[in-house]
Backbone bond lengths (Angstrom), bond angles and torsions (degrees), N, CA, C in turn:
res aa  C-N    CA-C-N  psi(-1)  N-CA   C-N-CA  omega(-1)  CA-C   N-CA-C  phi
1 X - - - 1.460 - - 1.525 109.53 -
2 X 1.447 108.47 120.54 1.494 91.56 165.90 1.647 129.46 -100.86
3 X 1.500 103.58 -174.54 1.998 103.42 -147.42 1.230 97.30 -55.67
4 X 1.440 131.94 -26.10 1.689 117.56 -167.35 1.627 102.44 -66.26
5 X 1.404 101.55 -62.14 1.466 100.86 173.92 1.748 134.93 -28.07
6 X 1.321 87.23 -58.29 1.659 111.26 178.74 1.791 93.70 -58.48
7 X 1.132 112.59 -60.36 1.319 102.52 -166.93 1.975 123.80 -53.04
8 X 1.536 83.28 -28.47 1.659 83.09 -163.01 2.082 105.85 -101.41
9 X 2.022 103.64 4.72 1.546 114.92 164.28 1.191 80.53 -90.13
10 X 1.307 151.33 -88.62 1.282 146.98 -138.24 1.791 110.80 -59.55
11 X 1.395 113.71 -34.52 1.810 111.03 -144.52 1.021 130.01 73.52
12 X 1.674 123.59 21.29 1.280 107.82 -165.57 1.300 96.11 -125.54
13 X 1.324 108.36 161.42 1.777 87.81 -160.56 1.697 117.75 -99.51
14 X 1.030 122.31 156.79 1.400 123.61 179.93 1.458 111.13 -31.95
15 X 1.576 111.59 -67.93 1.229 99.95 174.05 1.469 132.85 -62.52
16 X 0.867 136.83 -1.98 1.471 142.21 171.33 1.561 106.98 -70.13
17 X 1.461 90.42 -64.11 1.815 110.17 168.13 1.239 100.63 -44.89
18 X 1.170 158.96 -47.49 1.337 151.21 175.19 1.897 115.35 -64.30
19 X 1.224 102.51 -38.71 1.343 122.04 178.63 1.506 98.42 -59.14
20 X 1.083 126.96 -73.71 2.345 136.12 170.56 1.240 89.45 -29.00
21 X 1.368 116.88 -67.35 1.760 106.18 -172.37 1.092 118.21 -38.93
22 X 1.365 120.19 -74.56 1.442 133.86 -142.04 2.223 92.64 -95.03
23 X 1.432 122.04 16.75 1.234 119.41 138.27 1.876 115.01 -121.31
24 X 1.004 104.88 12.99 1.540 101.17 172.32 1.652 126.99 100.84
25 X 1.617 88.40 -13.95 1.366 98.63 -168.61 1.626 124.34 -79.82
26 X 1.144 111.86 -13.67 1.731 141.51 162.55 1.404 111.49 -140.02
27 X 1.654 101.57 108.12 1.481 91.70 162.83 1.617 108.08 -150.08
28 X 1.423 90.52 134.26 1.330 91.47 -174.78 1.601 113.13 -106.18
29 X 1.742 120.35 -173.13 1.274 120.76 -171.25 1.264 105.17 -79.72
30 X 1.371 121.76 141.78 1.493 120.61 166.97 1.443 120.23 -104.63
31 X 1.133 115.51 133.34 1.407 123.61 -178.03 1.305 122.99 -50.26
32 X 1.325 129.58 135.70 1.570 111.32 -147.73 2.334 94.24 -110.69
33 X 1.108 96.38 -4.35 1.599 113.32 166.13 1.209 114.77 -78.25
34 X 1.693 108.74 -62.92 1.687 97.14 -168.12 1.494 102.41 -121.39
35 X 0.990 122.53 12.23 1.967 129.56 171.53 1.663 100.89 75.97
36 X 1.075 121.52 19.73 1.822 138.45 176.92 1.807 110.65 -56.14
37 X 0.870 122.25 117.62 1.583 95.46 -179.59 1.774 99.85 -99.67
38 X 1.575 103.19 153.77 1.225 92.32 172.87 1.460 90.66 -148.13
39 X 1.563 78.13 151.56 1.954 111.03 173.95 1.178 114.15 -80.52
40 X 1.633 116.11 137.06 1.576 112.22 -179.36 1.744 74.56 -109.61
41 X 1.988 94.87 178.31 0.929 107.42 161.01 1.386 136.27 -46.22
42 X 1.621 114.37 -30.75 0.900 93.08 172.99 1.826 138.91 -117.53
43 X 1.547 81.25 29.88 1.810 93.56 163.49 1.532 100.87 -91.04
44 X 1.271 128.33 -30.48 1.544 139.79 160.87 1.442 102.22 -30.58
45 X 1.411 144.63 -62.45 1.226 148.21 -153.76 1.288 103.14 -113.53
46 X 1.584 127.81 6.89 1.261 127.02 157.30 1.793 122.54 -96.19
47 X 1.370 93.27 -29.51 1.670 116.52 142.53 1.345 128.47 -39.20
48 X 1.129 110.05 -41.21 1.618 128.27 168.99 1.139 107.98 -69.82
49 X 1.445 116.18 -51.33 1.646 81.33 -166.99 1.818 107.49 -115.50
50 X 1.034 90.08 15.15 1.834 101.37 149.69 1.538 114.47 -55.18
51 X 1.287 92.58 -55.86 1.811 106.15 -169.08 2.234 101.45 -73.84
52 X 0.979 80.62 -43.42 2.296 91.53 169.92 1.315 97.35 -29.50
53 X 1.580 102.32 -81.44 1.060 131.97 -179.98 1.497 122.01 -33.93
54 X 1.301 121.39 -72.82 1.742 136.58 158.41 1.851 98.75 -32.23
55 X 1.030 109.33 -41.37 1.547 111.03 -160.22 1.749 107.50 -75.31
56 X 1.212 102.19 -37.08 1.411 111.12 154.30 1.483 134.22 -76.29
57 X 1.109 99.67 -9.34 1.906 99.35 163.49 1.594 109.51 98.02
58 X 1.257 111.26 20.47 1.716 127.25 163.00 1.015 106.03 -88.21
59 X 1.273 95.00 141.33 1.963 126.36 -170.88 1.870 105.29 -64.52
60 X 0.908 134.57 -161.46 1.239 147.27 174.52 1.515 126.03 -116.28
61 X 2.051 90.62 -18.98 1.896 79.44 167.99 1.688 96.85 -101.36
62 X 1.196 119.29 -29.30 1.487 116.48 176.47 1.566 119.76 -67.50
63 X 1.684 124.76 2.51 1.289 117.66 153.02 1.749 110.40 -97.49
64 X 1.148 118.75 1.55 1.126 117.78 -174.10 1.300 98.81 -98.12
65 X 1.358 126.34 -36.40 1.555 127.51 -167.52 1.787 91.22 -75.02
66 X 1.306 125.16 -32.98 1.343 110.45 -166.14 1.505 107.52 -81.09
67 X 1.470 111.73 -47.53 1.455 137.92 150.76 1.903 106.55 -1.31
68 X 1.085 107.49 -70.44 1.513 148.68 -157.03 1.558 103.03 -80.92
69 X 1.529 114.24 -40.47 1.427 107.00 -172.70 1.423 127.70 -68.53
70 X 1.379 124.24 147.37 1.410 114.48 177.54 1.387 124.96 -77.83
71 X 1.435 115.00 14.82 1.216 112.19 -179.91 1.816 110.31 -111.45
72 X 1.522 101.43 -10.75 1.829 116.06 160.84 1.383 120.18 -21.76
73 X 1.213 121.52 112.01 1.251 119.68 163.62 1.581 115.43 -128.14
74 X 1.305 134.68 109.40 1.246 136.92 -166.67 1.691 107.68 -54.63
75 X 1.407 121.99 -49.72 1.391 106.50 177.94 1.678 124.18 -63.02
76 X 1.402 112.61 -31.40 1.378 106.83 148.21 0.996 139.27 -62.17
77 X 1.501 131.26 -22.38 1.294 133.39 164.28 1.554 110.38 -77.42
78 X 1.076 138.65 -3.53 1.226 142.53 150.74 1.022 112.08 -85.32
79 X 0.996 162.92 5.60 1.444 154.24 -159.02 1.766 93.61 -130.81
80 X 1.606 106.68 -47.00 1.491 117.86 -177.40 1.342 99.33 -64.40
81 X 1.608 124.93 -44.70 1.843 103.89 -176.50 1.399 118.60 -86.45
82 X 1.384 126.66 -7.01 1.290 133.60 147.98 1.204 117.88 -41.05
83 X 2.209 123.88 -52.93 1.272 132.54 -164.76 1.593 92.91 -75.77
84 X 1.269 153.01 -23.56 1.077 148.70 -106.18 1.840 77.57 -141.20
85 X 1.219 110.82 -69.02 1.760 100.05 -174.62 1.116 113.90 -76.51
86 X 1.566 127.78 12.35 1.522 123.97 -170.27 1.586 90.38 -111.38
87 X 1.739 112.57 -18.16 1.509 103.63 174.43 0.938 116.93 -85.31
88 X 1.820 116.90 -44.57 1.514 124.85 149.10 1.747 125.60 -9.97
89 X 1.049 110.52 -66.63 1.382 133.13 155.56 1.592 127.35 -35.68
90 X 1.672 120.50 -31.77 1.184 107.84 -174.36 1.470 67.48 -117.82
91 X 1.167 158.56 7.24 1.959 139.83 143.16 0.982 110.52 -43.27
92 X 1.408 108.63 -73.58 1.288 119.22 -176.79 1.824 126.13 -32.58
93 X 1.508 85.49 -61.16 1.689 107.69 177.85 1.479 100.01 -51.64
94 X 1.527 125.55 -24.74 1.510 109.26 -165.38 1.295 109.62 -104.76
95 X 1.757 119.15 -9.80 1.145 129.63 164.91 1.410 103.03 -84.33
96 X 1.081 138.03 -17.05 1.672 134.98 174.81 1.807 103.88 -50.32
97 X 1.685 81.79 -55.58 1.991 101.06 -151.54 1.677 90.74 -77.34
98 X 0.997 129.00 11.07 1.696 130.87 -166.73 1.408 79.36 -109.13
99 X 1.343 133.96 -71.39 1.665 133.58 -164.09 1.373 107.92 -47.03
100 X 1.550 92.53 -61.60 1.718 86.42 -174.72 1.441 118.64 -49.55
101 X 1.377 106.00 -47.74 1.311 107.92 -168.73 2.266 102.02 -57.88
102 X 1.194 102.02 -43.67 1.767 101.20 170.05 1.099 103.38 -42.76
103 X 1.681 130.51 -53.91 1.585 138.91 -170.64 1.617 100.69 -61.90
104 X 1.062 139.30 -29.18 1.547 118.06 172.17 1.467 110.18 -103.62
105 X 1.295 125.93 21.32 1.547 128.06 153.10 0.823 96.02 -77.31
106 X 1.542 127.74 -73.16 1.832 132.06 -164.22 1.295 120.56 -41.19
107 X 1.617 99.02 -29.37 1.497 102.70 -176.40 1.761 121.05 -103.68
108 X 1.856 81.23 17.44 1.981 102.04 175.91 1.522 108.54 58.47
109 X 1.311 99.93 15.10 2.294 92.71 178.16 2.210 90.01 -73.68
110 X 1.148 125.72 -30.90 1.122 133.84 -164.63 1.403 123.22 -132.36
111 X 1.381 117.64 152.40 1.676 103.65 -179.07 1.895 87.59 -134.06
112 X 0.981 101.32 124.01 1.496 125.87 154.55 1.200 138.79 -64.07
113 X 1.189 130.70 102.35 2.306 131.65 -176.27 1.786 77.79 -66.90
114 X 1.402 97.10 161.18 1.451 130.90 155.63 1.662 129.39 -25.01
115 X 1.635 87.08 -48.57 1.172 126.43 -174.52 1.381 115.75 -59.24
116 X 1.526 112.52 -61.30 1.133 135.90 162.39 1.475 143.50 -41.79
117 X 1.259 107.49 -22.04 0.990 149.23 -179.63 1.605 123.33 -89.06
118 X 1.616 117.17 -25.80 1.263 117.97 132.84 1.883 122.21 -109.61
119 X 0.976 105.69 21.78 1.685 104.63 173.21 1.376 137.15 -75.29
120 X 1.149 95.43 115.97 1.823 122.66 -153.64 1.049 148.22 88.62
121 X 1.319 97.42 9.91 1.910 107.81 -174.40 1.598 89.96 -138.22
122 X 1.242 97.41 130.27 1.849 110.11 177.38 1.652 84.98 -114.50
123 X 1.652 99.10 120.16 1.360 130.31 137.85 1.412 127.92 -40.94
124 X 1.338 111.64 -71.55 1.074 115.24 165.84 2.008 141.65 -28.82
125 X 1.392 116.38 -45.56 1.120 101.30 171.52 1.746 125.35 -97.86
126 X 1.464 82.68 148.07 1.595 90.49 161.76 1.330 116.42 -106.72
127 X 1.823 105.66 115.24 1.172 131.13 -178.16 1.649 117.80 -49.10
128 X 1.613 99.44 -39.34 1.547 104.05 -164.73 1.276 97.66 -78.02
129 X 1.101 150.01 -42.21 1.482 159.61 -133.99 1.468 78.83 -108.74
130 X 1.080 155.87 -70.22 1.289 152.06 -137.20 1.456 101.33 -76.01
131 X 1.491 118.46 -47.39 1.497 127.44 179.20 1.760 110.92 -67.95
132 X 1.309 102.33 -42.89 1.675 104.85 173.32 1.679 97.67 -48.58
133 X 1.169 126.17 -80.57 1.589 138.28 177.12 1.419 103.73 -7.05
134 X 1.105 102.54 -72.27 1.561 117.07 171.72 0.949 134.46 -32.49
135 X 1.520 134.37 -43.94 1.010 150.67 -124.54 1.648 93.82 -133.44
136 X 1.668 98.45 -70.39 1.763 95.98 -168.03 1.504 97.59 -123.71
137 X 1.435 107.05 36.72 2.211 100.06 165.09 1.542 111.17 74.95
138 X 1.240 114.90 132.66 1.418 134.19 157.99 1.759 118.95 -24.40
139 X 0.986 88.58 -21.79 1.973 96.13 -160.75 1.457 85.30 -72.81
140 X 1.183 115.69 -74.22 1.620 114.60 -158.04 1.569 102.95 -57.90
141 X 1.386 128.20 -71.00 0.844 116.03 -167.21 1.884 121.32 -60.81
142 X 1.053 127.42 -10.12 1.397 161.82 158.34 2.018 93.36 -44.21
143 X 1.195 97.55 -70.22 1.630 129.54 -162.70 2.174 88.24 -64.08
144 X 0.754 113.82 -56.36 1.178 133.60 151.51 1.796 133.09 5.84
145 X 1.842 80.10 -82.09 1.363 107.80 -167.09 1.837 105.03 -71.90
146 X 2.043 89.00 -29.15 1.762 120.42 -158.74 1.999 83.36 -65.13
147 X 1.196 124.16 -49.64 1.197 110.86 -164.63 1.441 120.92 -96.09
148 X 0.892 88.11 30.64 1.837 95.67 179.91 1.774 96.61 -114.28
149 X 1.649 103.10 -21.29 1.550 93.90 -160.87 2.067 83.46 -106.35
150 X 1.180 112.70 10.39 1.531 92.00 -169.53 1.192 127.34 -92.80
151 X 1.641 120.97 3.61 1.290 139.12 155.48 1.254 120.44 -52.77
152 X 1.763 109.44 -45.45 1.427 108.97 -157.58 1.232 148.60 64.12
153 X 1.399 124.25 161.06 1.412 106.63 -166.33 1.493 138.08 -89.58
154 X 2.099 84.74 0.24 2.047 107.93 169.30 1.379 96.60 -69.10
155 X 1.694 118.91 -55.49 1.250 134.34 -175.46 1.855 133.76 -32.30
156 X 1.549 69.56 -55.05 1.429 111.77 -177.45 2.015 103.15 -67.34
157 X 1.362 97.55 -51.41 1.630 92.00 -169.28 1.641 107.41 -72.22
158 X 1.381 103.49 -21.84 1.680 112.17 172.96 1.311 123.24 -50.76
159 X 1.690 91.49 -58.20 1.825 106.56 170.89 1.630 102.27 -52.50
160 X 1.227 131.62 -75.64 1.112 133.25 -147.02 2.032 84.46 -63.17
161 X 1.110 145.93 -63.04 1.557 138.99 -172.10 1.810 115.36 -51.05
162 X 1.457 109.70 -12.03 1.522 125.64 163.78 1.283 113.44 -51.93
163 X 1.698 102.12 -72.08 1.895 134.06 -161.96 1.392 75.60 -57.06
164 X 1.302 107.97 -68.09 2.077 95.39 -153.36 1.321 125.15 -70.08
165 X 1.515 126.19 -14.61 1.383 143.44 161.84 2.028 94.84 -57.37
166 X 1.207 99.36 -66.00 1.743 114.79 -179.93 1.378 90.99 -44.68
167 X 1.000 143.31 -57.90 1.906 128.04 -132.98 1.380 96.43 -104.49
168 X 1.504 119.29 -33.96 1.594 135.36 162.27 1.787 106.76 -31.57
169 X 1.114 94.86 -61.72 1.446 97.16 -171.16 1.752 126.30 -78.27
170 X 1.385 97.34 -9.30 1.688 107.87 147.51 1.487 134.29 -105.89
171 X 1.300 115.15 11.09 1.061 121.53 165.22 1.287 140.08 -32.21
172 X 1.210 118.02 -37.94 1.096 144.57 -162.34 2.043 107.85 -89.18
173 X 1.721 94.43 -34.54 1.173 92.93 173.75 1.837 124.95 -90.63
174 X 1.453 116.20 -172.40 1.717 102.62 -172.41 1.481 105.07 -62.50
175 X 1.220 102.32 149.38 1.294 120.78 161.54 1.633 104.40 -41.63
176 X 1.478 117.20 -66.93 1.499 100.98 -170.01 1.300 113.99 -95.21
177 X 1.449 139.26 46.03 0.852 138.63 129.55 1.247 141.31 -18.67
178 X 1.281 136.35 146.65 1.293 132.31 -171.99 1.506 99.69 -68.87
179 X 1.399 112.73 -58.67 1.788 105.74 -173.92 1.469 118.46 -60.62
180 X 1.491 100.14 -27.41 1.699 105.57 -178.29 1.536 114.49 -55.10
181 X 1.589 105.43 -45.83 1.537 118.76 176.93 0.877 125.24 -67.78
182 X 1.209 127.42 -25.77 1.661 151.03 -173.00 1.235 90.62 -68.79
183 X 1.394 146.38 -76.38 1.266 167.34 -168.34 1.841 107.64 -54.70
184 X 1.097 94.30 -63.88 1.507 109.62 160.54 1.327 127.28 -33.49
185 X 1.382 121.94 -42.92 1.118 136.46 -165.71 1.298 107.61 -94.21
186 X 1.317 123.52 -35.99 1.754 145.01 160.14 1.449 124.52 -42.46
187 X 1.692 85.48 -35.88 1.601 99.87 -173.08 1.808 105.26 -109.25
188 X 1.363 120.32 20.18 1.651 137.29 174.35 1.448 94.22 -116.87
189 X 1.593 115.87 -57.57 1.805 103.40 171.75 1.501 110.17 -62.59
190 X 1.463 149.16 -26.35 1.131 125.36 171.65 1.505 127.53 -80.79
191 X 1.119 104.11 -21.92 1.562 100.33 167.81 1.371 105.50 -92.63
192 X 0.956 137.86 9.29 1.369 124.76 173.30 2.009 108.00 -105.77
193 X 1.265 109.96 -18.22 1.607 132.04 150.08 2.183 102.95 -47.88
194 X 1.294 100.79 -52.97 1.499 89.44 179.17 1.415 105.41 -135.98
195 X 1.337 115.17 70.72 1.360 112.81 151.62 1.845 97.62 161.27
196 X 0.980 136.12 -136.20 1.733 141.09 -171.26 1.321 119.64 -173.86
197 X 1.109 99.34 88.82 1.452 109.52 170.55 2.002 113.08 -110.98
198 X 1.246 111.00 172.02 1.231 109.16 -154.40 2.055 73.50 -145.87
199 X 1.481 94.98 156.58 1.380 92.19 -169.24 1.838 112.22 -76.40
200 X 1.182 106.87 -18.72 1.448 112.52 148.72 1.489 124.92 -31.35
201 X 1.155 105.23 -77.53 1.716 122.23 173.79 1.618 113.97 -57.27
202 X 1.839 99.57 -45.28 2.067 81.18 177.53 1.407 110.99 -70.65
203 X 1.823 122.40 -18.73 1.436 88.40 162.98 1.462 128.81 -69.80
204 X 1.350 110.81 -23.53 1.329 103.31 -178.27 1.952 119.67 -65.06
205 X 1.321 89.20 -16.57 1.421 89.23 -163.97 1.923 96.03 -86.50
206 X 1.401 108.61 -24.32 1.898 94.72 157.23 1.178 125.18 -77.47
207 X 1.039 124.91 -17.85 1.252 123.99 169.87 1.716 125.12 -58.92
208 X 1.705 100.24 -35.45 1.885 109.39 139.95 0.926 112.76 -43.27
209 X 1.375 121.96 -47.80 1.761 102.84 -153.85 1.977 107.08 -55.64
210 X 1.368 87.79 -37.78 1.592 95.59 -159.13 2.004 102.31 -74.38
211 X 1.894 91.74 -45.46 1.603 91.70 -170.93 1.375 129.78 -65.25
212 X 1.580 99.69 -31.64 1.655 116.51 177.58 1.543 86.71 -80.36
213 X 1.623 90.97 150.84 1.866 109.98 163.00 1.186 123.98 -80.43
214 X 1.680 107.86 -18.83 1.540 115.65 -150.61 1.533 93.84 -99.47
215 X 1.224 94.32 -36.90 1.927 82.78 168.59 1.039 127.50 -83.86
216 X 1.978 127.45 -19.86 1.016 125.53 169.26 1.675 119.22 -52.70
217 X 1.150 90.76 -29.69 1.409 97.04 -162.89 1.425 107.69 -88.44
218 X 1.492 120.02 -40.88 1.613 109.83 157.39 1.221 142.57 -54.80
219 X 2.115 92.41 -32.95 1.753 86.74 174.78 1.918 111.81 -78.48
220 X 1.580 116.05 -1.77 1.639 106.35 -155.60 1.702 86.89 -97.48
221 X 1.860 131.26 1.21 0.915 110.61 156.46 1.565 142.07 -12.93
222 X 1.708 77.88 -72.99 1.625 109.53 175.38 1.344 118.31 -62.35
223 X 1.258 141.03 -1.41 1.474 149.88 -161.18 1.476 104.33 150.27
224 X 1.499 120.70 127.15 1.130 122.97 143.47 1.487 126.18 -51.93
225 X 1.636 120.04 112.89 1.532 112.46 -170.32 1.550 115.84 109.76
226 X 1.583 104.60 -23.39 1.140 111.51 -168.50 1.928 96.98 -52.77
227 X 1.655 107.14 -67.96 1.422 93.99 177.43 1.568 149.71 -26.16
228 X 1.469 107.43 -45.49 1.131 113.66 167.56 1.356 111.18 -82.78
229 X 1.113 124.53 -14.84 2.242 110.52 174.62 1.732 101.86 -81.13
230 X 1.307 124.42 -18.39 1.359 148.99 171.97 1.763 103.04 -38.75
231 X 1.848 74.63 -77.62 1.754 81.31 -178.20 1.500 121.25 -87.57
232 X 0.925 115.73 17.34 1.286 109.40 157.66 1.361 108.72 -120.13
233 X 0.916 139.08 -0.65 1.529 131.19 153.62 1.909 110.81 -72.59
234 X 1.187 94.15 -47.74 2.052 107.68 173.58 1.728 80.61 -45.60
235 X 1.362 127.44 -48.16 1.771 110.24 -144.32 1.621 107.41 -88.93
236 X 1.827 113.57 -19.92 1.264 105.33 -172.08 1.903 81.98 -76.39
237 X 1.439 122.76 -30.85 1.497 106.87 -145.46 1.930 99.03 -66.24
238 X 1.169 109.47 -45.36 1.235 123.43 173.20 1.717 119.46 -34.80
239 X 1.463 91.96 -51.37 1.664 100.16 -178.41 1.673 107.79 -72.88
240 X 1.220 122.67 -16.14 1.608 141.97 -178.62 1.510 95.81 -83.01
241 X 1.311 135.97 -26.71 1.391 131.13 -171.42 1.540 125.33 -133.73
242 X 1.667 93.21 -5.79 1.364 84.75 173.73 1.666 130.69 -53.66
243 X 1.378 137.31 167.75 1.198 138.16 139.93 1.082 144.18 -47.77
């Protein structure tokens, strides 16, 4: 199958599909005639549970480390993200019956202790991380956590003073521009490197740039304007990837 295909059975978009490649995490054979890449079946069903995985709120090097391990077994990893949204599921349900029950304090039918007020729903764990553990050992997901934090936050503030030096200097041109997106897309894979956003949310999160002051004013450091070509570049990229 090739990437157009894959992209538009899956939804996922070409460039993303290029993105798995060019970190390891999908890669398929390339045609040694016309440089074509194509999907066998079974990058098709590794696709699957890339996206499982993503769907549960795992990072991209921590599905690759599990991906990757020799102790992987696909019918267990199905069975594990089944256990994982079926627990999800009675969270939820117990954070439901927690609201309501808040909703007839507010409305004084009931008065609530302290106590009560978190009873039955633990905050505290993360289900997915706990089941990974389980499943394929501390190491990987361990290995994991190690490279998300191994940039740092000198590192980290560098990267982020790059993108905006970079996007500064196209400012001036369209938002959906080829270079605008290019850049754009750099700056959706790096925050999604340390933290999870969904192209939903990075528009929302330009839409700060412009509404908050405090970021307007940090990101227009780098260029006056920079903020607002920001979020509207975040908004064409969004509309390019939505679902």
């Amino acid at each position: 199958m090739k990437i157009k295909e894959l992209a538009e059975l899956s939804g996922v978009s070409v460039r993303t599909l290029h993105h798995y490649d060019a970190i390891g995490l999908l890669t398929p054979e390339t045609d040694a005639v016309n440089g074509y890449r194509n999907y066998s079946d079974e990058d098709i069903s590794r696709l699957q549970q890339i996206l499982f995985f993503r769907q549960l709120n795992f990072k991209l090097r921590q599905i690759k480390d599990i991906l990757d391990s020799p102790h992987y077994i696909k019918r267990e990893a199905l069975q594990m993200q089944k256990d994982i949204i079926l627990k999800e599921q009675a969270r939820l349900e117990s954070i439901v019956k927690l609201i309501d029950k808040t909703i007839k304090e507010e409305r004084g039918e009931i008065t609530m202790t302290n106590e009560e007020k978190f009873e039955g729903v633990d905050f505290s764990q993360n289900l997915y991380e706990d089941e990974a553990r389980e499943k394929w050992g501390s190491q990987s997901v361990d290995e994991s956590k190690k490279n998300l934090k191994k940039m740092g936050a000198k590192d980290a503030e560098q990267k982020f003073n790059s993108i905006y030096t970079e996007l500064s200097k196209v400012r001036h041109m369209k938002a959906d521009s080829k270079e605008a997106q290019a850049l754009i897309h750099e700056w959706y894979e790096f925050l999604n490197e340390i933290g999870e956003y969904t192209p939903e949310m990075f528009k929302g999160l330009g839409d700060m740039y412009t509404k908050d002051e405090r970021f307007k004013q940090n990101i227009d450091k780098f260029g006056e304007g920079l903020a607002d070509f920001m979020q509207q570049a975040m908004t064409v990229y969004y509309e390019n990837h939505k679902k």
